[in-house]
C-alpha positions as CSV (number, residue, x, y, z in Angstrom):
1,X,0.8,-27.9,-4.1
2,X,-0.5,-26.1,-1.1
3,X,0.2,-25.2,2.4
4,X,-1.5,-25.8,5.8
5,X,-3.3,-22.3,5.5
6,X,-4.4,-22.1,2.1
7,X,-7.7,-23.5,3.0
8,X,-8.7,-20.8,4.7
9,X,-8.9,-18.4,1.9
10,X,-11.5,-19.3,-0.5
11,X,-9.4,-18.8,-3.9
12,X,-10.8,-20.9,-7.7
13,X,-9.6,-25.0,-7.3
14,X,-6.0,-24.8,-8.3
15,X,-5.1,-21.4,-8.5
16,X,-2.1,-20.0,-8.4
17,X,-2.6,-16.3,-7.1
18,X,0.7,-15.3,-6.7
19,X,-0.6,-11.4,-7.0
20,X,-1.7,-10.2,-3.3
21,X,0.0,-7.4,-3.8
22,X,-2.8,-5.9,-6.2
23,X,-5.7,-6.0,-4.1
24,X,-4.9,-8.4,-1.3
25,X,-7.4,-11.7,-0.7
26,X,-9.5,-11.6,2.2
27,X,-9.4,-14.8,4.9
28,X,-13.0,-16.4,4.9
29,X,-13.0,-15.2,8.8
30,X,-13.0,-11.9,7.2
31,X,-15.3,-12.5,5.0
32,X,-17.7,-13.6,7.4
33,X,-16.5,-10.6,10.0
34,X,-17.8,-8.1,7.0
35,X,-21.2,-9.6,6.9
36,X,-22.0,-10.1,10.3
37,X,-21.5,-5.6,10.7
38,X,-23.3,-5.1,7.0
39,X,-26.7,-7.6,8.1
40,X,-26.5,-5.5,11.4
41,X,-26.6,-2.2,9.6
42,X,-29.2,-3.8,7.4
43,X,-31.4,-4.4,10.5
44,X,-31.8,-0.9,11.7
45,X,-30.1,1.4,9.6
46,X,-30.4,4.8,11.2
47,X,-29.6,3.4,15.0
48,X,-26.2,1.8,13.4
49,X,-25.6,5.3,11.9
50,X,-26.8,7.2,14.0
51,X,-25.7,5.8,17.5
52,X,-23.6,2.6,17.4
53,X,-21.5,4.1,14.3
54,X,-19.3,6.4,16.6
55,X,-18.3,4.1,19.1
56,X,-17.7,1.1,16.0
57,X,-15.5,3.7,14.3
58,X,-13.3,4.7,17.9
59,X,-12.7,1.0,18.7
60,X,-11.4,0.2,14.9
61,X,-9.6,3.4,15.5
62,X,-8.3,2.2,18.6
63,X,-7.1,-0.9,17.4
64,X,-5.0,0.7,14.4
65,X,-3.6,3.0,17.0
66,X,-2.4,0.3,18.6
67,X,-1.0,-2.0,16.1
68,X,0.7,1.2,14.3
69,X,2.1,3.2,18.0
70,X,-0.3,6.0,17.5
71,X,-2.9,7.8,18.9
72,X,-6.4,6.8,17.3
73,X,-6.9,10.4,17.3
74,X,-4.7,11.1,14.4
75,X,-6.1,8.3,12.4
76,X,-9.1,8.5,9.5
77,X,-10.6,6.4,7.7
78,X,-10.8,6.1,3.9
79,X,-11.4,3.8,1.0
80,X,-8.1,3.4,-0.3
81,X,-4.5,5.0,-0.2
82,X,-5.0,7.2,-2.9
83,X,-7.9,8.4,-1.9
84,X,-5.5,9.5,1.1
85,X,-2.9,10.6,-0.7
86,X,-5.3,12.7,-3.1
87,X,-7.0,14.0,0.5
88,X,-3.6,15.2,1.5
89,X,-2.5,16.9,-2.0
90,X,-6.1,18.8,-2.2
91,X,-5.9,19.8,1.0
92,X,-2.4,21.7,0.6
93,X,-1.9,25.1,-1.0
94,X,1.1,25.5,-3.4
95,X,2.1,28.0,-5.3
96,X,4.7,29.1,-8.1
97,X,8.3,28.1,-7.6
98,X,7.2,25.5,-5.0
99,X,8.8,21.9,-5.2
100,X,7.2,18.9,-4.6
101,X,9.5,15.7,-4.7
102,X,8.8,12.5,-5.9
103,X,11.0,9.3,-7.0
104,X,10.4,7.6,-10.7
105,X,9.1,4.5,-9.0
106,X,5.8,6.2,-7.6
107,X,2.5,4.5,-8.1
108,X,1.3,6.4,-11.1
109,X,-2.2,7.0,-9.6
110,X,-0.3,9.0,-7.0
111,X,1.8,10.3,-9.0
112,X,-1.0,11.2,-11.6
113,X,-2.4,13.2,-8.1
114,X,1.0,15.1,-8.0
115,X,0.9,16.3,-11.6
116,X,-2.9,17.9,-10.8
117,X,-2.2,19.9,-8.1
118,X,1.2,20.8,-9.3
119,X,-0.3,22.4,-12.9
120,X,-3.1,23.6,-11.1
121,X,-1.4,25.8,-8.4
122,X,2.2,26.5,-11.0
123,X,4.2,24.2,-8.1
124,X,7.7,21.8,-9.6
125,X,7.1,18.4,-9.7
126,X,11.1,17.3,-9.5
127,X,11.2,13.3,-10.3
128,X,13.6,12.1,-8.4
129,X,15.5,9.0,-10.1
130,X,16.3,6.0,-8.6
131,X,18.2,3.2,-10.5
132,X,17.2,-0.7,-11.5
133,X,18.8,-2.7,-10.3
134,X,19.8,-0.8,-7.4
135,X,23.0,-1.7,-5.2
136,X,21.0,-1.1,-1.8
137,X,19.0,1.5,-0.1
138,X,22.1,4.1,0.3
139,X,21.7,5.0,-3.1
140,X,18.2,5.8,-2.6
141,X,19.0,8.0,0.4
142,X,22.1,9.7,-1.6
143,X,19.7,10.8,-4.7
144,X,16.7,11.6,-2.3
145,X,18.7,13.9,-0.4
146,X,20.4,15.6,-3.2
147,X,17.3,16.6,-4.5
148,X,16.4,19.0,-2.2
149,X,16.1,22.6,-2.2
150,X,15.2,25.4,-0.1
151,X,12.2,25.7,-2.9
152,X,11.0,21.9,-1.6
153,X,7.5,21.9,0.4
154,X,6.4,18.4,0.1
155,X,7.9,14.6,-0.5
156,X,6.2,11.8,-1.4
157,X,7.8,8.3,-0.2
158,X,7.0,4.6,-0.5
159,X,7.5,2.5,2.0
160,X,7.6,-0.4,-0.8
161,X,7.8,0.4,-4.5
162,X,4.6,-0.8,-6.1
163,X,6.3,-1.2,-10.0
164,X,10.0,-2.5,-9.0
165,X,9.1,-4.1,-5.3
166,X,11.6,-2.2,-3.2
167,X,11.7,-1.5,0.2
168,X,12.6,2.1,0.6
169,X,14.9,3.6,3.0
170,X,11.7,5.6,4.3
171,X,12.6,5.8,8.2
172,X,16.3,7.6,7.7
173,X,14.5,9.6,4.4
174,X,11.7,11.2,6.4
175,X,13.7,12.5,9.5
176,X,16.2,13.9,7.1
177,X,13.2,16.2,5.4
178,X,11.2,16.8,8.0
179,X,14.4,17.9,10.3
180,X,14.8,20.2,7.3
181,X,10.9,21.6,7.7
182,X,9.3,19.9,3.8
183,X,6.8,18.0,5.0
184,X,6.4,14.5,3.9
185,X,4.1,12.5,2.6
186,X,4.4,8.2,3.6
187,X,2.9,6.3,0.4
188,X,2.6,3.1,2.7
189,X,-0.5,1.3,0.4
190,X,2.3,-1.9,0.7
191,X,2.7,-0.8,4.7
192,X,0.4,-1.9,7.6
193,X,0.6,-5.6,7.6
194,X,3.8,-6.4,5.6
195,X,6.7,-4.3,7.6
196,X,6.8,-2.7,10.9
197,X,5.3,0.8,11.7
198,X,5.7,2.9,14.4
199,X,4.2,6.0,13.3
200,X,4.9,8.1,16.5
201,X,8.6,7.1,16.6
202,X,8.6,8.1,12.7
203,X,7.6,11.5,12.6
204,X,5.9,11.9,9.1
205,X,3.5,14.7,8.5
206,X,1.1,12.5,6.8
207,X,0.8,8.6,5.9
208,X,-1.9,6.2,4.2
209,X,-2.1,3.0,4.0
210,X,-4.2,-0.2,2.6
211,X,-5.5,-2.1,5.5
212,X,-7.3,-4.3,2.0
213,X,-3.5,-5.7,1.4
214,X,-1.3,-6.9,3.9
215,X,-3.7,-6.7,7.0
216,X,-5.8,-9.1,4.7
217,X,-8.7,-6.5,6.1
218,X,-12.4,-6.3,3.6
219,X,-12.0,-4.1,0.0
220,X,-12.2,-0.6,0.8
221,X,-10.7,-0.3,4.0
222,X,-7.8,2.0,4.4
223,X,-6.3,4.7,7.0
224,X,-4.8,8.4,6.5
225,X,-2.7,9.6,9.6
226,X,-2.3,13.3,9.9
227,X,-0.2,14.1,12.7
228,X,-1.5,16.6,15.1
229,X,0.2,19.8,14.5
230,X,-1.0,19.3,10.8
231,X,-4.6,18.8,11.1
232,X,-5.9,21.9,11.0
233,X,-5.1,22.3,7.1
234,X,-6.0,18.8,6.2
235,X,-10.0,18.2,4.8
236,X,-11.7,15.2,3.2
237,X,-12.1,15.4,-0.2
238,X,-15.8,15.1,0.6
239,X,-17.1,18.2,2.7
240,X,-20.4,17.3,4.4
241,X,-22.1,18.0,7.8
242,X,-19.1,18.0,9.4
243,X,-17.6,21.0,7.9
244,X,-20.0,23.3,10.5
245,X,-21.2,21.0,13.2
246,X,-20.6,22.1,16.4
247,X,-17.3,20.9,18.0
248,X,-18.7,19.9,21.1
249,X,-15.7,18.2,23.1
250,X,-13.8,16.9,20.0
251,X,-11.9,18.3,16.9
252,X,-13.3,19.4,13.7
253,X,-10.4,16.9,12.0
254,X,-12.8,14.0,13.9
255,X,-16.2,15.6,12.7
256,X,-15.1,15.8,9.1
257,X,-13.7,12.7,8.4
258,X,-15.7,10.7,10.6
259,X,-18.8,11.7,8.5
260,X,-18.8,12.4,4.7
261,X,-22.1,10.8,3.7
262,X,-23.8,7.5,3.7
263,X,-21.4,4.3,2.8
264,X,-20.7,0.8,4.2
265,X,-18.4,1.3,6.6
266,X,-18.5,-2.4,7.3
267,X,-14.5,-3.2,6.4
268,X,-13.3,-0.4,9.1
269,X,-15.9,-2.2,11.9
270,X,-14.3,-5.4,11.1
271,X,-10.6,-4.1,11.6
272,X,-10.3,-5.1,15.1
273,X,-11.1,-9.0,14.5
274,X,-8.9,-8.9,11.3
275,X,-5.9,-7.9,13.0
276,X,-6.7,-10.4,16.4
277,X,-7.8,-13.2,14.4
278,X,-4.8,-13.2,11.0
279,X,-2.3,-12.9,14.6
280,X,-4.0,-16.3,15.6
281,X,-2.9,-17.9,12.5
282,X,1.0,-18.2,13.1
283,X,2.7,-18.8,16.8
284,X,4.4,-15.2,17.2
285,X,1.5,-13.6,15.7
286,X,1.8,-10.3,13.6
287,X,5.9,-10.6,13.9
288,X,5.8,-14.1,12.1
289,X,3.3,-13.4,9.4
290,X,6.0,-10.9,8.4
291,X,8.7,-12.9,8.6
292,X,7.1,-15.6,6.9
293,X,5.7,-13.5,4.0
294,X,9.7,-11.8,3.9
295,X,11.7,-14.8,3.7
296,X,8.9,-16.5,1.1
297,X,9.2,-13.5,-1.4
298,X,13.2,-14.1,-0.8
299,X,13.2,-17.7,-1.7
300,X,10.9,-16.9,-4.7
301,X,12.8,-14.3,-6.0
302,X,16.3,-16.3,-5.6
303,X,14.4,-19.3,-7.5
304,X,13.0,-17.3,-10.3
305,X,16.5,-15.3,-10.8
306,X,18.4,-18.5,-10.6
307,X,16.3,-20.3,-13.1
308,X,16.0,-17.5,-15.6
309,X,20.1,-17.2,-15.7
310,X,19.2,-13.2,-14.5
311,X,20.9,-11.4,-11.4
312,X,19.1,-10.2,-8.5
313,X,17.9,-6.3,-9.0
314,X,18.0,-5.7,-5.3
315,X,19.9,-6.7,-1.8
316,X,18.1,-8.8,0.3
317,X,17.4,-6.1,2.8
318,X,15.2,-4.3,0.1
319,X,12.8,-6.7,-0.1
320,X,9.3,-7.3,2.2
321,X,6.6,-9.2,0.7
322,X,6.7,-8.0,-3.1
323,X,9.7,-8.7,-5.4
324,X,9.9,-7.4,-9.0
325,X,12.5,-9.0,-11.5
326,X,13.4,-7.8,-14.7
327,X,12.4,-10.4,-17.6
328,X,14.4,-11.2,-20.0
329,X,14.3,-10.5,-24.0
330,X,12.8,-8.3,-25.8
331,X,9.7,-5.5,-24.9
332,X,6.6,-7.5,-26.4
333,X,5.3,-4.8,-28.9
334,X,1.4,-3.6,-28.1
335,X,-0.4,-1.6,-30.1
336,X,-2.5,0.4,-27.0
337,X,-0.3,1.7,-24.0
338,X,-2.3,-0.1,-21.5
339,X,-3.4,-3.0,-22.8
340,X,-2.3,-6.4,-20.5
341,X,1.0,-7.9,-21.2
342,X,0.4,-11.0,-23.7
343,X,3.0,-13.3,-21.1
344,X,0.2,-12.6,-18.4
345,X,-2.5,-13.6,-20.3
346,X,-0.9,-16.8,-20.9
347,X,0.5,-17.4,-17.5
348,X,-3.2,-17.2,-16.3
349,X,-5.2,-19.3,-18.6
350,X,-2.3,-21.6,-19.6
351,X,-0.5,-22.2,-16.7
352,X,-3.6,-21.5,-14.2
353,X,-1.2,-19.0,-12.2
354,X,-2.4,-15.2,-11.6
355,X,0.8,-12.8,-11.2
356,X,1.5,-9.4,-13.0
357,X,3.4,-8.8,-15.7
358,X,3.8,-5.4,-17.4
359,X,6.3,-3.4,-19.0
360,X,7.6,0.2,-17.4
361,X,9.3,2.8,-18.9
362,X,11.4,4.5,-15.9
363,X,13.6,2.5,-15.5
364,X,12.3,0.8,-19.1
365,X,11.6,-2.9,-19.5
366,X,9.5,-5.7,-18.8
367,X,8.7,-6.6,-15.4
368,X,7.2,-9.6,-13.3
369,X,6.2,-9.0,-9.4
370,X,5.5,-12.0,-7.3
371,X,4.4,-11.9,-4.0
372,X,3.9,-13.5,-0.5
373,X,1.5,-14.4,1.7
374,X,0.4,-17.2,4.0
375,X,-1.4,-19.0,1.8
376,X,1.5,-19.5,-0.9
377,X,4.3,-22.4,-1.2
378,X,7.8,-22.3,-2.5
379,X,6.6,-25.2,-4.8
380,X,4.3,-22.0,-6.3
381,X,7.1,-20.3,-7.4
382,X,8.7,-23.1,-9.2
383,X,5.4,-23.4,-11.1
384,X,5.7,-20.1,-12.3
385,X,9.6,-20.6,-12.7
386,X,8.8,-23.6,-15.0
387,X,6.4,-21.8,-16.9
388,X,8.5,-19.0,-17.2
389,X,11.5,-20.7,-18.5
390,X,9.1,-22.6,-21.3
391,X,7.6,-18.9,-22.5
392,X,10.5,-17.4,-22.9
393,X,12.7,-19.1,-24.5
């Protein structure tokens, strides 16, 4: 069964893609957005470079600044958040005996970023470990802060766990490091789109963030912020013409990252009609897609738990969009570390429903993430719950 919006994505005849979280599914309006700013480019390539590109890329700026209570100065674009998160880490210079935080529940391609400039400059990483299940968000704040030492120049933070789902306690956990001068680093890839942001009011040194997810903007398109005072130090990891072109009346943070070679910048020119038209879709706009998507992951979570005879890992309050439960039985044996989980395979060709499953070893066991957007059902969820309950018994 479907709802009133499904229509308008474009997803295979009775699939159920329970799995936005992974790479988010674009509206058709989107889709259609895109093309209309690639067959332009197409038409005269070096005028759309050359002259419309600047003004394209300020009013997409402009509209992120908007929607995140920021100045469209301090925003970039780039292709994804770990391409930000790797621009911020390559940009810094650590040395020995310096500590860079991070919690166990990091997205390992971030936290794969950490390790490289950590052994390449002789810097800590200190994991910081956060239980699950997890009583509620003070415990995260309690082993977060304990963690830190006058040796500590740099914390990363989710705003939502991608592995376990959680919404982290990033608001009270940033003014608490930055008051103490460690800069930190916002991980928001599950961010713009899914929870509020109000970047000026938050204070982070640096955050990125998938517009591709939540926002339900094209593949590709993401955002770095780099608040003022910090720009100086912060390059992209692509050095072009920017790098010496005169500064004229702007910054040379704007001349680097606004230019870093040829690319289709086609999902960042469609940002401003993505974020009017998905606010179009609901009465209440961007407040009730939230909502929605919130309360959807709560009721799917509650029914999955409930019919698997499992608690609930988290409080209510630390879930957005994305939940992650804790299956039952036994770690399926695989012979190669990354090979797919043999419960997802089945759940997608038998059972025609597309969600992750995978196991994790900190904290260890086998996990299954669902999540919500305005395309899904609560009779999706007890699909999956059915399915679920006849696999693993």
């Amino acid at each position: 069964m479907t709802n009133a919006l499904c229509h308008l994505w474009g997803f295979e005849k009775e699939r159920i893609f329970l799995n936005h979280g992974s790479f988010g599914a674009c509206p058709d309006f989107v889709i259609a957005e895109q093309r209309k700013w690639q067959d332009l480019m197409e038409k005269e390539p070096v005028r759309f470079f050359e002259e419309l590109m600047p003004n394209l890329l300020l009013k997409s700026r402009e509209a992120l600044g908007t929607f995140l209570s920021c100045s469209p100065n301090d925003l970039a674009f780039v292709s994804n958040a770990t391409s930000g998160v790797n621009t911020i880490l390559r940009s810094l210079q650590f040395k020995q005996g310096d500590e860079i935080l991070v919690p166990n529940h990091a997205y390992q391609a971030c936290r794969n970023s950490i390790d490289f400039v950590a052994q390449r400059s002789g810097a800590t990483v200190v994991v910081v470990p956060i239980p699950f299940p997890i009583d509620g968000p003070q415990t995260v704040i309690e082993v977060m802060k304990s963690a830190y030492t006058e040796r500590t120049k740099l914390v990363m933070i989710d705003t939502v766990t991608s592995p376990t789902g959680l919404r982290m306690p990033f608001e009270e956990l940033t003014s608490f490091f930055e008051n103490k001068g460690v800069e930190v680093l916002l991980d928001a890839a599950h961010g713009i789109g899914m929870i509020p942001l109000d970047l000026e009011t938050l204070g982070a040194s640096y955050v990125t963030s998938n517009c591709h997810k939540w926002l339900c903007a094209p593949k590709g398109t993401a955002f770095l912020y780099v608040r003022e005072d910090k720009q100086d130090k912060i390059q992209p990891l692509t050095i072009s013409h920017g790098h010496t072109f005169p500064l004229g009346n702007t910054t040379r943070f704007r001349h680097e990252f606004d230019w870093t070679g040829t690319q289709d910048i086609s999902g960042w020119c469609a940002l401003p009609a993505v974020i009017e038209g998905m606010a179009k879709l609901v009465d209440g706009g961007w407040e009730a897609i939230m909502q929605h998507n919130h309360d959807l992951a709560l009721q799917g979570r509650n029914l999955l738990c409930e019919r698997l005879g499992i608690e609930q890992p988290c409080p209510d309050e630390m879930i957005a969009c994305i939940s992650t439960i804790r299956l039952p039985g036994e770690i399926p044996s695989q012979e190669k570390m990354h090979e797919p989980d043999p419960l997802h395979h089945i759940l997608s060709e038998k059972y025609n429903i597309q969600v992750p499953v995978w196991s994790w070893p900190s904290p260890a066991g086998r996990y299954l993430r669902i999540s919500a957007q305005l395309y899904n059902s609560i009779e999706q969820y007890e699909q999956l719950a059915e399915a679920l309950v006849n696999e693993l018994k």
